[in-house]
Wavefront OBJ file of the C-alpha trace (Angstrom):
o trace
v 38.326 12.382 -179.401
v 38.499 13.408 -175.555
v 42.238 13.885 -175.962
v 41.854 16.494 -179.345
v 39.732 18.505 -177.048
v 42.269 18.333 -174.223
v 45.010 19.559 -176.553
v 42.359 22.145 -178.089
v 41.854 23.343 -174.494
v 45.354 23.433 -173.973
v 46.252 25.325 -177.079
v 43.408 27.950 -176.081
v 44.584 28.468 -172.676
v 47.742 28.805 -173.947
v 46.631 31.541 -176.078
v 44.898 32.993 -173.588
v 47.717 33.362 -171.814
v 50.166 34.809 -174.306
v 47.088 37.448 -175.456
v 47.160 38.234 -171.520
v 50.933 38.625 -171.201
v 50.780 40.941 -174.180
v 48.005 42.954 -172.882
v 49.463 43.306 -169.412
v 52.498 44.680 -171.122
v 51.204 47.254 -173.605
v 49.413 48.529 -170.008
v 52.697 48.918 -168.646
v 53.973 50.329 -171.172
v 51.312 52.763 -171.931
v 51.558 54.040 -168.255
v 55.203 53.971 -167.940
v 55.752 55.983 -171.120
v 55.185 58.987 -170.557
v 57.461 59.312 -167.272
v 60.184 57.417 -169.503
v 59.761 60.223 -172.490
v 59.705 62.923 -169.369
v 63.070 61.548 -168.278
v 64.761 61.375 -171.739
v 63.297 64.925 -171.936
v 65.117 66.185 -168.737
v 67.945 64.142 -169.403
v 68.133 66.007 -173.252
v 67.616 69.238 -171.467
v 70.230 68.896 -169.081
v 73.299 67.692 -172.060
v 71.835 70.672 -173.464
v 72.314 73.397 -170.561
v 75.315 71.563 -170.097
v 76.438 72.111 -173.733
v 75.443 75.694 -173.699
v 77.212 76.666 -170.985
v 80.674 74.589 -171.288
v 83.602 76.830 -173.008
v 87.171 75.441 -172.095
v 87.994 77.846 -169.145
v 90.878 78.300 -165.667
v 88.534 80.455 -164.456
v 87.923 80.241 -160.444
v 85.006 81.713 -159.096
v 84.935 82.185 -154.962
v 82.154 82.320 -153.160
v 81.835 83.822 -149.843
v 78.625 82.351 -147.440
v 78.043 85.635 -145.349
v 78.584 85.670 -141.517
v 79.149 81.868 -140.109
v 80.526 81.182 -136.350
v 79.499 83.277 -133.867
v 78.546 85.762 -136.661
v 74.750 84.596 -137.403
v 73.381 87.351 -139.214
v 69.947 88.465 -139.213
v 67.414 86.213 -137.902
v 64.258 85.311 -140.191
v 60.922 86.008 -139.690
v 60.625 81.501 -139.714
v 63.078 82.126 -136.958
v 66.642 80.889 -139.339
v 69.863 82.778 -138.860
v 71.259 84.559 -142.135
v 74.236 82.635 -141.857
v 72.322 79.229 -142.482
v 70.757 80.917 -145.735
v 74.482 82.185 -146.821
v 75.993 78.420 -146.515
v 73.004 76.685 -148.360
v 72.416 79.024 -150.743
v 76.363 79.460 -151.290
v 77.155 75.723 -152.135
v 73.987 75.410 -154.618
v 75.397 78.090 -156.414
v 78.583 76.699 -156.212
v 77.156 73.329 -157.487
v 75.295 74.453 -159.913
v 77.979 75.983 -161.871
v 80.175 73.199 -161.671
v 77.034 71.781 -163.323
v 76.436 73.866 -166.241
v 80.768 74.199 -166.560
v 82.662 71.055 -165.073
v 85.981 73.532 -166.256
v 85.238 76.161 -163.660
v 86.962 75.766 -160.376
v 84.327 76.911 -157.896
v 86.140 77.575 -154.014
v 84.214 79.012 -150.821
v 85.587 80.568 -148.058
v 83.539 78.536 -145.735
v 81.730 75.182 -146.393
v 80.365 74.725 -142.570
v 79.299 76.930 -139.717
v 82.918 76.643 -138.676
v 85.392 80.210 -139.707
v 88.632 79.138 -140.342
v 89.995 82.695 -139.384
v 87.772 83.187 -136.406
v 89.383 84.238 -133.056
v 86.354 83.877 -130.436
v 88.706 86.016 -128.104
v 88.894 88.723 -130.479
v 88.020 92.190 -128.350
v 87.096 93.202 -131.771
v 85.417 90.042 -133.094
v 84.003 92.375 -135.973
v 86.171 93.972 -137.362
v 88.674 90.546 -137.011
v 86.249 88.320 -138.534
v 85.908 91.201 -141.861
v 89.806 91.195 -141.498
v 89.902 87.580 -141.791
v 87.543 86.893 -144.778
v 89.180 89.320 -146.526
v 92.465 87.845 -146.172
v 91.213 84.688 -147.360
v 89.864 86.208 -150.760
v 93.222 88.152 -151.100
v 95.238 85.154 -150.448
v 93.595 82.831 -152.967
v 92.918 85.990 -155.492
v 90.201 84.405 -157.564
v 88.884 85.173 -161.330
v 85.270 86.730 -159.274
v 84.274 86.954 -156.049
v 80.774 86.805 -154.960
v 79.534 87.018 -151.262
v 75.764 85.957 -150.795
v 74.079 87.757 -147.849
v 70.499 88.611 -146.931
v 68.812 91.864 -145.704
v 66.795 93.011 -143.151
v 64.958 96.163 -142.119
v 62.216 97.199 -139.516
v 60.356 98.112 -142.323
v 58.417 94.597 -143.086
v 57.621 95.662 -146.333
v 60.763 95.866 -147.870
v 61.655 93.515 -150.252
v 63.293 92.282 -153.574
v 67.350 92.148 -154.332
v 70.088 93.876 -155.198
v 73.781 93.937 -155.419
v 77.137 96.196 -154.494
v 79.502 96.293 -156.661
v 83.126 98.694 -156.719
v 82.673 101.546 -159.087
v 85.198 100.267 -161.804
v 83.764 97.012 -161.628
v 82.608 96.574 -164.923
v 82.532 92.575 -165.123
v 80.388 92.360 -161.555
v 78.276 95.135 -162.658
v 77.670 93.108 -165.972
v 76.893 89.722 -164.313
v 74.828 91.247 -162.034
v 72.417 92.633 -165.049
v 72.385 88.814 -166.430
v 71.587 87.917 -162.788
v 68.729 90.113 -162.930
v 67.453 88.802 -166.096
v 67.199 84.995 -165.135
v 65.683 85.961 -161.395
v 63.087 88.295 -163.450
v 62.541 85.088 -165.495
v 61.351 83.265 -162.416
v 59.782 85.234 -161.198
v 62.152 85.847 -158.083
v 60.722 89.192 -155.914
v 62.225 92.608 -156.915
v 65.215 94.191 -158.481
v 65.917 96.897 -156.025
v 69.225 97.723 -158.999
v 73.076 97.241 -158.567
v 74.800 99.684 -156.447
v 78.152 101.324 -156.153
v 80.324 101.614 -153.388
v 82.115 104.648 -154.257
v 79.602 106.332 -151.603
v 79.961 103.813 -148.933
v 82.862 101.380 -149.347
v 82.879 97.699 -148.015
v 86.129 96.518 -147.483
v 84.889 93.072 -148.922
v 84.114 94.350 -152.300
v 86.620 97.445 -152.002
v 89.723 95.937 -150.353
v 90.200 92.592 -152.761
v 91.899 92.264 -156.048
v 89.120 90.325 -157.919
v 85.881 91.658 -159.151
v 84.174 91.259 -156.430
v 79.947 91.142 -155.921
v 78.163 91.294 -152.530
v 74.557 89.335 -153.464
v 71.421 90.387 -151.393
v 69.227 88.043 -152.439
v 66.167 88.739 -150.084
v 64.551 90.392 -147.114
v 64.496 87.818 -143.904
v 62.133 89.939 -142.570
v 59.588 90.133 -145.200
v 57.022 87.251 -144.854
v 56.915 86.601 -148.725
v 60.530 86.925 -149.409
v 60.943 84.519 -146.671
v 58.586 81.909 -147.995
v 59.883 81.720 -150.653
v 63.466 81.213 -149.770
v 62.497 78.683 -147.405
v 61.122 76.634 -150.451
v 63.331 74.200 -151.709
v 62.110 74.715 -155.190
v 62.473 78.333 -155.124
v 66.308 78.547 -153.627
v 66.715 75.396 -156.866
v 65.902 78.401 -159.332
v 67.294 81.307 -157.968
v 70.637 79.196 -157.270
v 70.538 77.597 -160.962
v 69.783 81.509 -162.115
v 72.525 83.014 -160.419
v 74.875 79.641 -162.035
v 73.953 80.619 -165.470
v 74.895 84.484 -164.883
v 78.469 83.689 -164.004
v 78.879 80.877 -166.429
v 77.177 82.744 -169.493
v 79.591 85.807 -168.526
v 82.387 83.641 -168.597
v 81.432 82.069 -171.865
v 81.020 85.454 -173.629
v 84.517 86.827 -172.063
v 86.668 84.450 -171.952
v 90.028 86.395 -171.323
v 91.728 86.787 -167.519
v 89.205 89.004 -165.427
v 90.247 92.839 -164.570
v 91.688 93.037 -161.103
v 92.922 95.712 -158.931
v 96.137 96.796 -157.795
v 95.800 97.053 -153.869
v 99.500 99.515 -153.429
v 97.203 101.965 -155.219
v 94.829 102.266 -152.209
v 95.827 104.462 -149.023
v 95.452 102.735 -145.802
v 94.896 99.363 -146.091
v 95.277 97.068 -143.164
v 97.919 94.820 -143.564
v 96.539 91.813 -142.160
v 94.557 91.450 -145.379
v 97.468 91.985 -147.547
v 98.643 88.277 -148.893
v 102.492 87.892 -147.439
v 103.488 88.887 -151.312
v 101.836 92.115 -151.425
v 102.729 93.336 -147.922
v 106.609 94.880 -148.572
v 105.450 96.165 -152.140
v 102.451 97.820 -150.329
v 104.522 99.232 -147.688
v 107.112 100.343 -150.393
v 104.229 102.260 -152.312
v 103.083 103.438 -149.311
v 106.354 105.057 -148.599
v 106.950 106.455 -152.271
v 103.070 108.230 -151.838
v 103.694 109.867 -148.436
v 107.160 111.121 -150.192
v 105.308 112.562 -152.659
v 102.891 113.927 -150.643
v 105.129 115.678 -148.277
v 107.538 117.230 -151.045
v 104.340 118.885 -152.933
v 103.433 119.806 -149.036
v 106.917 121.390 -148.857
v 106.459 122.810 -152.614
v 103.341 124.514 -151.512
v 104.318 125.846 -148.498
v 107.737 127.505 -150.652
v 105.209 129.217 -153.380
v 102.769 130.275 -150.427
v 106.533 132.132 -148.689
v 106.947 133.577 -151.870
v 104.286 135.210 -152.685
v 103.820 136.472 -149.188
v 104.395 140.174 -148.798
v 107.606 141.569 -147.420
v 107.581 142.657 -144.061
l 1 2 3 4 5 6 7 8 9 10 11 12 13 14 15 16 17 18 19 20 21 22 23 24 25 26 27 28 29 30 31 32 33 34 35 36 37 38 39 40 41 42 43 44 45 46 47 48 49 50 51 52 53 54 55 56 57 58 59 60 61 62 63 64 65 66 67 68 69 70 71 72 73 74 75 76 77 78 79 80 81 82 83 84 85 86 87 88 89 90 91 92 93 94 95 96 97 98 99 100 101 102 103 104 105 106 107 108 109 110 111 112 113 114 115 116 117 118 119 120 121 122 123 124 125 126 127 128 129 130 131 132 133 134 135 136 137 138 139 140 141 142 143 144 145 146 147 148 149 150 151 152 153 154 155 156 157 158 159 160 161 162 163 164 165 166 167 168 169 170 171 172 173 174 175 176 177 178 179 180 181 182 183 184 185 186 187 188 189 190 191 192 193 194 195 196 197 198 199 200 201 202 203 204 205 206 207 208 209 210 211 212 213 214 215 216 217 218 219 220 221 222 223 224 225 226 227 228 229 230 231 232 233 234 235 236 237 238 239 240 241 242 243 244 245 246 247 248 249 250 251 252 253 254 255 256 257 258 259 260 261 262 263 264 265 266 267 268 269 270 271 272 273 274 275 276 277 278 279 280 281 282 283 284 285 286 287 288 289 290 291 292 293 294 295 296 297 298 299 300 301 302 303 304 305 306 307 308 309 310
């Protein structure tokens, strides 16, 4: 009789503990759930920004981190040169887009604080480090070219972003409205618009071949502007909304991008010319000064003329 109950007992405890083991793991279950649905959510999200983004492209997109070397920018009102905000804000672009389109190449014409073309002996360290970065874009003559800066003014108020763009720039002036829309989205600061250059060239938006973009993406010497590009979060969004600009743009035009035919502009330096440019340049160059000086001459003959006799 003692030994049924022993077996009872056993039976029960046994019980007991396979009731336990089954509570214990609907528990864990019940609190682990939720994060586990959250990550097959993000994971689902992510195949599907992938998906919407991904069109079979060549397409190489290069992006230029403003000032770097012994170029640091402007200085931030949390005391960070603009040429640490160019590199990090640079490369998560960069990333990102390789993220939402593994099929577009994504280059930089700097990945560290070191300038490949910088001469620190330069009398003109200025102008030679513009020289230089524009080379470098020339040279490797990408599908788009955007350059991410950061502004400044004594004014502490200013803020918000805004682009420059060449005048017959229609693809960067188009991304740049798509830009607008995703950092509106954010909310990301101000649109201060897209501008044109026509008024006031810069030689690295003027002087490439690709359509070419120069990105200010905030005041450095705003305190809320600042803020909140010192928040990783923050720089995650504006980054990933810049990404989806250029990749969306690419998706909806998928043919070779519009670039510019450099003999066409007077004065260029040649240092920025590519080595295969440089004798056709100098060869248009020529045939335009010809040109120049015959309806010079042509002028001059009509003006004789029509002079009166004396």
């Amino acid at each position: 009789m003692a030994e049924k109950k022993r077996k009872k007992k056993r039976k029960l405890r046994t019980w007991v503990k396979v009731v336990l083991v089954l509570l214990c793991a609907c528990m864990i279950w019940a609190i682990a759930r939720p994060f586990l649905q959250k990550e097959e959510h993000a994971t689902l999200q992510n195949e599907t920004v992938t998906k919407e983004y991904v069109t079979d492209t060549d397409v190489t997109i290069m992006i230029d981190a403003g000032h770097g070397g012994m170029d640091g920018g402007a200085t931030s009102l949390s005391d960070k040169s603009e040429k640490d905000y160019t590199l990090e804000y640079a490369k998560q672009i960069g990333t990102d887009i390789q993220k939402l389109n593994p099929n577009i190449k994504v280059a930089y014409t700097r990945e560290s604080d070191e300038v490949p073309w910088e001469n620190v002996y330069s009398a003109n360290y200025e102008l030679d480090d513009l020289n230089g970065r524009t080379r470098v874009l020339n040279v490797a003559n990408p599908d788009y070219i955007l350059s991410v800066h950061f502004n400044s003014r004594e004014d502490a108020s200013e803020y918000g972003y805004e682009s420059y763009v060449r005048g017959s720039d229609s693809a960067s002036d188009t991304i740049y409205t798509y830009i607008a829309k995703n950092l509106e989205a954010i909310p990301w600061s101000k649109n201060n618009g897209c501008w044109s250059t026509e008024g006031y060239p810069l030689q690295i938006v003027d002087l490439v071949q690709s359509p070419s973009m120069l990105l200010e993406l905030g005041y450095l010497t705003n305190k809320n502007d600042v803020d909140a590009l010192d928040n990783e979060s923050t720089k995650d969004k504006i980054c990933m909304a810049i990404a989806k600009a250029y990749c969306q743009y690419i998706k909806d035009n998928p043919g070779a991008s519009q670039r510019q035919d450099l003999t066409e502009i007077k004065n260029i330096p040649e240092e920025i010319l590519p080595d295969d440019l440089k004798e056709p340049y100098k060869q248009k160059q020529a045939e335009r000064e010809a040109q120049e000086q015959a309806q010079k001459n042509e002028q001059a003959a009509q003006a004789a003329q029509s002079a009166p006799a004396q």
